[in-house]
N, C-alpha and C positions, 0 to 999 in steps of 0.2 A: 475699397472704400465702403464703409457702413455708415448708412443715415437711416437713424430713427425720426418716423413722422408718428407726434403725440397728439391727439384730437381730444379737446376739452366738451366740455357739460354739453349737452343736447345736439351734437354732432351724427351723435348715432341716430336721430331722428329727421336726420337730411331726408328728401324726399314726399314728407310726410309734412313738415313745418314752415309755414311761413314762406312756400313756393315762389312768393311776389318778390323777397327778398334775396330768398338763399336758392330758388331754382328746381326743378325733380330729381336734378341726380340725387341717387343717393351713396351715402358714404365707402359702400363696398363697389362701388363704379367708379367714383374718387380713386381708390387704393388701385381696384386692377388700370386704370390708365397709367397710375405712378409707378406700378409695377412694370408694366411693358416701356417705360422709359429707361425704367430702372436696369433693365435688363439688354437693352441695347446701346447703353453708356457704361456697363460693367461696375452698377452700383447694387448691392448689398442692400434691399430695404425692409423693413423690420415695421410695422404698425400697431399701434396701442392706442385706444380709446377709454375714458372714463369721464365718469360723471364729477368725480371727488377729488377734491382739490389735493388730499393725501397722497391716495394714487399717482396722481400726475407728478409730486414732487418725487414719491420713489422713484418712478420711472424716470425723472432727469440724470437721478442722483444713477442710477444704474448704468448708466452712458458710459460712465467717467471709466477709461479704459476700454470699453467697449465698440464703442462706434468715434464718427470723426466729424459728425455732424447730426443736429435736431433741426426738423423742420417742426414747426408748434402751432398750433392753434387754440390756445388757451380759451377762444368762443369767451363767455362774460367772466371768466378767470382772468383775461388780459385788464380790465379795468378796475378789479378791486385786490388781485394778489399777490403781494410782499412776499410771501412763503415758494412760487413757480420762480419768482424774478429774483430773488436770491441762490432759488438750486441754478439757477441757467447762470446766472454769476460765479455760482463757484465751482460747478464742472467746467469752467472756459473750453468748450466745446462752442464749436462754432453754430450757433443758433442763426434760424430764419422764422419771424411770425408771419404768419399766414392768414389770410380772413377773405370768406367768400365775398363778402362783399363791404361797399367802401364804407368803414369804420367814421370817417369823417367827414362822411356826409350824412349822416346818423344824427341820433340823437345826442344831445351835449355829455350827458354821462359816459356815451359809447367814443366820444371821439379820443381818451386820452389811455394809453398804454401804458397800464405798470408796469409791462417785461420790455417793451420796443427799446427803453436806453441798453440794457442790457444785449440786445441780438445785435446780429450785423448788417440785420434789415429787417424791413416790412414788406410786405406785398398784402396789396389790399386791393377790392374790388373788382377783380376780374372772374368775378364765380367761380366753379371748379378750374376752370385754366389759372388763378391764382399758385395752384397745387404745383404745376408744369414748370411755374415761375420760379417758383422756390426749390426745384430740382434742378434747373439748368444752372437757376444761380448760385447750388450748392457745388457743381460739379466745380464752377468756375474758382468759388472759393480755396475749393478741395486742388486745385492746378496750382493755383497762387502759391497758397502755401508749402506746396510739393517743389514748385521752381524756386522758393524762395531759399528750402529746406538741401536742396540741391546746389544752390551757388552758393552755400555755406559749410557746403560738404567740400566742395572744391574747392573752395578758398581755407579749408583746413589741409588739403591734399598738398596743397603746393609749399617747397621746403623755403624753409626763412634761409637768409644767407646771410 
């Protein structure tokens, strides 16, 4: 299994930014924690970060095929972009938003999600262990749909009479 985790606008400045809110870690502490998860549940993890709303959409659109799951953090791209929430719409790749911390208990602009109808959840406010969240829940996902994909393999196996 392959998940890509995509980290939006000023992410790369974790550590440096607004500490009150988002904490010291910084983002390459984020990735090697998600890494040594990733590697003890025999997950595939792939990370990209950008500032530019463009980027971000290539990189969804590059999934398709590629990986089996995004974990996202679109940072202030979740509340104003149509262009991320459409690529995640139409790679149907199993999406998770992700946010250090709680979006809605924010400010009123910050509380509302243009990608979250599109994913298969949110995780929000639990600082960098948000990241964790969204790797166990991806595993769990990545199960479903494997047991799902599997009793429909066996229910094609067995002969009609």
């Amino acid at each position: 299994m392959k998940v890509v985790v995509i980290q939006g606008p000023n992410l790369n400045m974790l550590g440096v930014r607004e500490q009150n809110i988002y904490g010291p870690m910084k983002l390459e502490d984020i990735h090697a924690q998600m890494e040594g998860y990733a590697k003890q549940s025999n997950i595939e993890v792939e990370f990209f970060q950008s500032n530019l709303e463009g980027e971000i959409v290539d990189k969804i659109q590059e999934c398709l095929g590629d990986a089996n799951g995004i974990i996202i953090n679109p940072a202030a791209y979740s509340h104003t972009s149509i262009a991320i929430r459409d690529a995640i719409k139409a790679v149907q790749i199993p999406t998770i938003e992700v946010h250090i911390s709680n979006i809605h208990a924010r400010e009123e602009f910050r509380q509302t999600s243009m990608v979250a109808p599109v994913c298969a959840g949110q995780i929000s406010g639990f600082g960098p262990f948000s990241y964790h969240l969204a790797m166990v829940a991806m595993g769990q996902i990545m199960s479903e749909i494997k047991a799902m994909q599997d009793a429909q393999a066996k229910q094609q196996a067995v002969p009609q009479e």
